[in-house]
N, C-alpha and C positions, 0 to 999 in steps of 0.2 A: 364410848365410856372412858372417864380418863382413867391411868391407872393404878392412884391409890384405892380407890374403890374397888377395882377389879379385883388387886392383891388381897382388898380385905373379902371377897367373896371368896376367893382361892381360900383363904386361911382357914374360914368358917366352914368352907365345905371337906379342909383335909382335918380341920378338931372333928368334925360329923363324921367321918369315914372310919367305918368297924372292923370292915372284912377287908381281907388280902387285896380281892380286884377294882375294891374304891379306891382304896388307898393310892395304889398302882396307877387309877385314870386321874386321881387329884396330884401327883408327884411328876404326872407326865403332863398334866394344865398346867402346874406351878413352873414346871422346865418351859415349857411354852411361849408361857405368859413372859418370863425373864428371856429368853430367845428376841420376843418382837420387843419389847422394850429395849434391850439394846439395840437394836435396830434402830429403833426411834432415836435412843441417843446417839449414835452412830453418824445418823443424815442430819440429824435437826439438836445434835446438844452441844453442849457448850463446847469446841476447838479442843480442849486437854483433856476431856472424856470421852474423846473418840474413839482415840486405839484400845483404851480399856471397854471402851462398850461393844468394839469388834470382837473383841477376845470374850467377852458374855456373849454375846449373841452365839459364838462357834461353841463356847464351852456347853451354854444349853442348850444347843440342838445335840451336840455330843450326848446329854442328860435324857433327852426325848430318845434318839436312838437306841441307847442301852435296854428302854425298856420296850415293850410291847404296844403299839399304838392302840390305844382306847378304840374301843366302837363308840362314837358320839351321836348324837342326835344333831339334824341340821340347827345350826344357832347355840352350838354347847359349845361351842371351840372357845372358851371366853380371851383367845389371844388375838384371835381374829375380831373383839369386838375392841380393841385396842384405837381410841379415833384422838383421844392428846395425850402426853405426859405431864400435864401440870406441872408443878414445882420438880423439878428435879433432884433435889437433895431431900423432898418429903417422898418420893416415889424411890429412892433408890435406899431408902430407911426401911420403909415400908418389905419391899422385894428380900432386901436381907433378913428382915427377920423371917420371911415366909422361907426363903432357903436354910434357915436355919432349923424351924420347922419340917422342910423335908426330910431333911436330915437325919431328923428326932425318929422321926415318921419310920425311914429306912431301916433305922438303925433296931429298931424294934419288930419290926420284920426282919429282918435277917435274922437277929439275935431267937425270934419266936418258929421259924420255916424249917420245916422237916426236910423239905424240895431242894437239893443242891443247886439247879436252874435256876430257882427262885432266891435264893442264897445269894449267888455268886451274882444275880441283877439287881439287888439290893445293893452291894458291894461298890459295882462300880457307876451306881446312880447316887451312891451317896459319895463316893469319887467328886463326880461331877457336881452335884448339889453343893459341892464343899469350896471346889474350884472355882465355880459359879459365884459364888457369896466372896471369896478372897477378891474378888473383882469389883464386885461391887460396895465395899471395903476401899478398896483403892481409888476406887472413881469420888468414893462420899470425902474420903483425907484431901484428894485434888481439891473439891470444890471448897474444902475447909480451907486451903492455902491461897485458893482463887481469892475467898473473901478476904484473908487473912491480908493479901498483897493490895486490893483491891483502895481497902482506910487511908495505906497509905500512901500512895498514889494522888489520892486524892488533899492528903493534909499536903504534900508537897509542895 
Protein backbone atom coordinates (compact mmCIF):
# COMPACT_ATOMS: atom_id res chain seq x y z
CA UNK A 1 0.00 0.00 0.00
CA UNK A 2 1.54 3.28 -0.76
CA UNK A 3 1.84 5.75 1.93
CA UNK A 4 -0.31 8.45 1.50
CA UNK A 5 -3.06 6.19 2.08
CA UNK A 6 -1.70 4.57 4.95
CA UNK A 7 -1.12 7.98 6.74
CA UNK A 8 -4.63 8.79 5.83
CA UNK A 9 -5.85 5.35 7.53
CA UNK A 10 -3.45 6.24 10.64
CA UNK A 11 -5.08 9.66 10.92
CA UNK A 12 -8.83 8.29 10.78
CA UNK A 13 -8.03 5.70 13.04
CA UNK A 14 -6.00 8.15 15.77
CA UNK A 15 -9.64 11.00 15.22
CA UNK A 16 -11.55 7.28 16.08
CA UNK A 17 -9.56 6.54 19.17
CA UNK A 18 -11.42 7.53 22.66
CA UNK A 19 -9.72 5.60 25.24
CA UNK A 20 -6.13 5.94 26.76
CA UNK A 21 -4.88 2.36 25.18
CA UNK A 22 -6.03 3.29 21.38
CA UNK A 23 -4.87 6.16 21.35
CA UNK A 24 -1.42 4.78 22.84
CA UNK A 25 -1.64 1.73 19.77
CA UNK A 26 -2.52 4.56 17.10
CA UNK A 27 0.57 7.19 18.25
CA UNK A 28 2.83 3.95 18.37
CA UNK A 29 1.39 2.99 14.34
CA UNK A 30 1.76 6.54 13.53
CA UNK A 31 5.66 6.32 15.07
CA UNK A 32 5.94 3.32 12.96
CA UNK A 33 4.52 4.16 10.03
CA UNK A 34 7.07 7.47 9.91
CA UNK A 35 10.11 4.90 11.12
CA UNK A 36 9.66 2.65 7.81
CA UNK A 37 9.02 5.63 5.72
CA UNK A 38 12.08 7.13 6.30
CA UNK A 39 13.60 4.10 5.75
CA UNK A 40 12.14 4.05 2.39
CA UNK A 41 13.37 7.52 1.95
CA UNK A 42 16.60 6.58 3.30
CA UNK A 43 17.53 3.76 0.40
CA UNK A 44 15.21 4.81 -2.43
CA UNK A 45 14.61 8.98 -1.97
CA UNK A 46 15.96 11.71 -3.47
CA UNK A 47 20.22 12.02 -2.45
CA UNK A 48 19.54 15.27 -0.13
CA UNK A 49 16.77 13.66 1.99
CA UNK A 50 18.87 11.02 2.98
CA UNK A 51 20.47 11.97 6.09
CA UNK A 52 17.15 13.81 7.26
CA UNK A 53 15.18 10.53 6.57
CA UNK A 54 17.93 8.73 8.62
CA UNK A 55 17.49 10.99 11.38
CA UNK A 56 13.36 10.17 11.07
CA UNK A 57 13.72 6.81 10.80
CA UNK A 58 16.09 6.86 14.40
CA UNK A 59 13.90 9.63 15.88
CA UNK A 60 10.65 7.36 15.27
CA UNK A 61 11.67 4.27 16.47
CA UNK A 62 13.06 6.62 19.49
CA UNK A 63 8.87 7.56 19.51
CA UNK A 64 7.77 3.70 19.22
CA UNK A 65 10.17 2.77 22.20
CA UNK A 66 8.99 5.42 24.73
CA UNK A 67 5.91 3.86 24.55
CA UNK A 68 4.52 0.45 25.13
CA UNK A 69 4.37 -1.83 22.08
CA UNK A 70 0.74 -2.48 21.02
CA UNK A 71 -0.58 -6.10 21.10
CA UNK A 72 -1.69 -6.25 17.27
CA UNK A 73 -3.35 -8.73 15.44
CA UNK A 74 -1.37 -10.38 12.58
CA UNK A 75 -1.78 -7.95 9.35
CA UNK A 76 -2.43 -4.72 11.89
CA UNK A 77 1.19 -3.47 11.81
CA UNK A 78 0.00 -1.14 8.85
CA UNK A 79 3.98 -0.14 8.70
CA UNK A 80 4.73 -3.32 7.57
CA UNK A 81 2.08 -2.92 4.80
CA UNK A 82 4.38 -0.08 3.56
CA UNK A 83 5.17 -1.53 -0.43
CA UNK A 84 5.84 2.32 -2.29
CA UNK A 85 6.10 5.94 -1.27
CA UNK A 86 4.61 7.51 -4.24
CA UNK A 87 5.19 11.25 -4.42
CA UNK A 88 7.56 12.15 -1.89
CA UNK A 89 6.74 15.67 -1.14
CA UNK A 90 2.68 14.40 -1.09
CA UNK A 91 3.81 11.54 1.54
CA UNK A 92 6.17 13.58 3.53
CA UNK A 93 2.90 16.53 3.89
CA UNK A 94 0.78 13.99 4.44
CA UNK A 95 3.23 12.28 7.60
CA UNK A 96 3.66 15.75 9.14
CA UNK A 97 0.43 16.49 9.65
CA UNK A 98 -0.35 12.92 11.17
CA UNK A 99 2.84 13.92 13.64
CA UNK A 100 1.35 16.88 14.30
CA UNK A 101 -1.71 15.08 15.13
CA UNK A 102 0.07 12.84 17.44
CA UNK A 103 0.94 15.38 19.16
CA UNK A 104 -2.38 17.00 19.67
CA UNK A 105 -3.15 13.36 20.65
CA UNK A 106 -0.46 13.31 23.49
CA UNK A 107 -0.77 16.39 24.59
CA UNK A 108 -4.27 15.65 25.70
CA UNK A 109 -3.40 12.76 27.42
CA UNK A 110 -0.90 13.95 29.39
CA UNK A 111 -2.73 17.12 30.10
CA UNK A 112 -6.06 14.70 31.01
CA UNK A 113 -3.70 11.37 33.06
CA UNK A 114 -3.92 11.00 36.60
CA UNK A 115 -0.95 8.06 36.00
CA UNK A 116 2.56 9.80 36.53
CA UNK A 117 3.82 6.62 34.14
CA UNK A 118 1.42 7.48 31.77
CA UNK A 119 2.31 11.34 32.24
CA UNK A 120 5.85 11.24 31.77
CA UNK A 121 5.21 8.60 28.26
CA UNK A 122 3.13 11.13 26.89
CA UNK A 123 5.95 13.53 27.60
CA UNK A 124 8.52 12.10 25.82
CA UNK A 125 6.48 10.59 22.75
CA UNK A 126 5.38 13.88 22.25
CA UNK A 127 9.26 14.70 22.46
CA UNK A 128 9.71 12.59 19.76
CA UNK A 129 6.34 13.05 17.73
CA UNK A 130 7.71 16.68 17.62
CA UNK A 131 11.32 15.72 16.68
CA UNK A 132 9.97 13.49 14.12
CA UNK A 133 7.71 16.27 12.17
CA UNK A 134 10.98 19.06 12.68
CA UNK A 135 12.43 16.45 10.12
CA UNK A 136 10.16 15.93 8.07
CA UNK A 137 9.81 19.77 7.73
CA UNK A 138 13.37 19.80 6.82
CA UNK A 139 13.29 17.13 4.20
CA UNK A 140 9.76 18.99 2.47
CA UNK A 141 12.04 22.78 2.54
CA UNK A 142 15.09 20.47 0.70
CA UNK A 143 12.79 19.18 -1.88
CA UNK A 144 11.22 22.78 -2.18
CA UNK A 145 14.87 24.11 -2.98
CA UNK A 146 15.55 20.92 -5.04
CA UNK A 147 12.66 22.12 -7.26
CA UNK A 148 13.53 25.62 -6.70
CA UNK A 149 17.37 24.93 -8.32
CA UNK A 150 15.93 22.44 -10.53
CA UNK A 151 13.99 25.77 -13.38
CA UNK A 152 16.91 27.01 -13.21
CA UNK A 153 19.29 24.74 -14.37
CA UNK A 154 17.40 24.08 -16.85
CA UNK A 155 16.63 27.84 -18.37
CA UNK A 156 20.47 27.97 -18.26
Amino acid sequence: MDAVRLIGTSRRALAGSRRVPEIMTEVWQAQALAQAIGSRLAVFGPPELRGEALGLTELAGRGCGVLDTPVLADGDLRAAQLTELGDARQALMSLGSLLGEVGIALVGMASASDDEGTYWQCMEAIDAADESRDRVLEMLRRLADREHVLPEREAG
